[in-house]
C-alpha positions in Angstrom: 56.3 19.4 -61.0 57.6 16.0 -61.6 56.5 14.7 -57.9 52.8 16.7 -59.2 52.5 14.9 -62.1 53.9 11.3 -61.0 51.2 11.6 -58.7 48.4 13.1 -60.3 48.9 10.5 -63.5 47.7 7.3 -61.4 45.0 9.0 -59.8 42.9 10.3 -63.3 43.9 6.8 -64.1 42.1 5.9 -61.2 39.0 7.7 -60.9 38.4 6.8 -64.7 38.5 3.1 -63.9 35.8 4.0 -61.0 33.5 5.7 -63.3 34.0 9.1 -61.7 37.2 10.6 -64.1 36.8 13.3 -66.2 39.2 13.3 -69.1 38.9 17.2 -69.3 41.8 19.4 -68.5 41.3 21.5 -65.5 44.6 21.1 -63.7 46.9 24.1 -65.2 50.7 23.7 -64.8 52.7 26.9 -64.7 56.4 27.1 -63.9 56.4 26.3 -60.6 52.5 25.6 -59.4 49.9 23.6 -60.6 45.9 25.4 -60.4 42.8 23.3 -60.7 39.7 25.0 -62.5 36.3 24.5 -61.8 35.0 27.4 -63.8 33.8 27.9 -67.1 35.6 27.8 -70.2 36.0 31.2 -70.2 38.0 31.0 -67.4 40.0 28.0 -68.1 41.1 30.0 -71.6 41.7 32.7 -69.3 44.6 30.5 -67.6 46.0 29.3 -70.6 46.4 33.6 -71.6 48.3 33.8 -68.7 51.1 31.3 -69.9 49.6 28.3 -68.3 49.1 24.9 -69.7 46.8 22.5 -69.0 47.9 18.7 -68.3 46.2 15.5 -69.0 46.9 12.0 -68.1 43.8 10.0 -69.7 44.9 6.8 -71.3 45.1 7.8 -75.2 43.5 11.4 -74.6 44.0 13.2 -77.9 44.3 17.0 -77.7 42.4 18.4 -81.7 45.1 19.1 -84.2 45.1 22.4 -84.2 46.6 22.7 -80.6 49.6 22.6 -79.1 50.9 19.9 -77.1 53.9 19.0 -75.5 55.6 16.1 -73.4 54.8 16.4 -69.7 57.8 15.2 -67.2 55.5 11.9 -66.6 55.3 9.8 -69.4 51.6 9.2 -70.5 51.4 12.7 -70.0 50.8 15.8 -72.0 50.3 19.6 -71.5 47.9 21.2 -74.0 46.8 25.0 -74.5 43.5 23.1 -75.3 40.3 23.4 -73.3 37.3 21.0 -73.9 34.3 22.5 -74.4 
């Protein structure tokens, strides 16, 4: 996951210096895979259910209070069980 995220961080950095980011969450990281969502946000609560969490890279993204976040492995980094609406 470390090799994932290490080179999925400079990439949303990127794209969101092109114009074309996203700063939504739609890659989920589980144990041992990483799943990206283009669904609705149906589904991407769906994923977090199933013990999933979604990881974001976007320069001073902010996940609401009331979820949960934690540390990815990259610095910058964070898994969230929040989806953006």
């Amino acid at each position: 996951m470390a090799r994932f995220e290490a080179a999925f961080k400079p990439r949303q950095a990127a794209d969101l210096a092109a114009g074309e980011g996203d700063t939504r969450t739609r890659w989920f990281i589980g144990q041992n895979f990483a799943a990206r969502i283009f669904a609705t946000d149906s589904d991407e609560r769906d994923m977090l259910s199933l013990g999933t969490l979604g990881l974001n890279c976007a320069p001073h993204y902010a996940a609401p209070p009331q979820s949960t976040t934690q540390p990815a492995i990259v610095e910058g980094c964070i898994l969230t069980n929040y989806v953006d609406a």
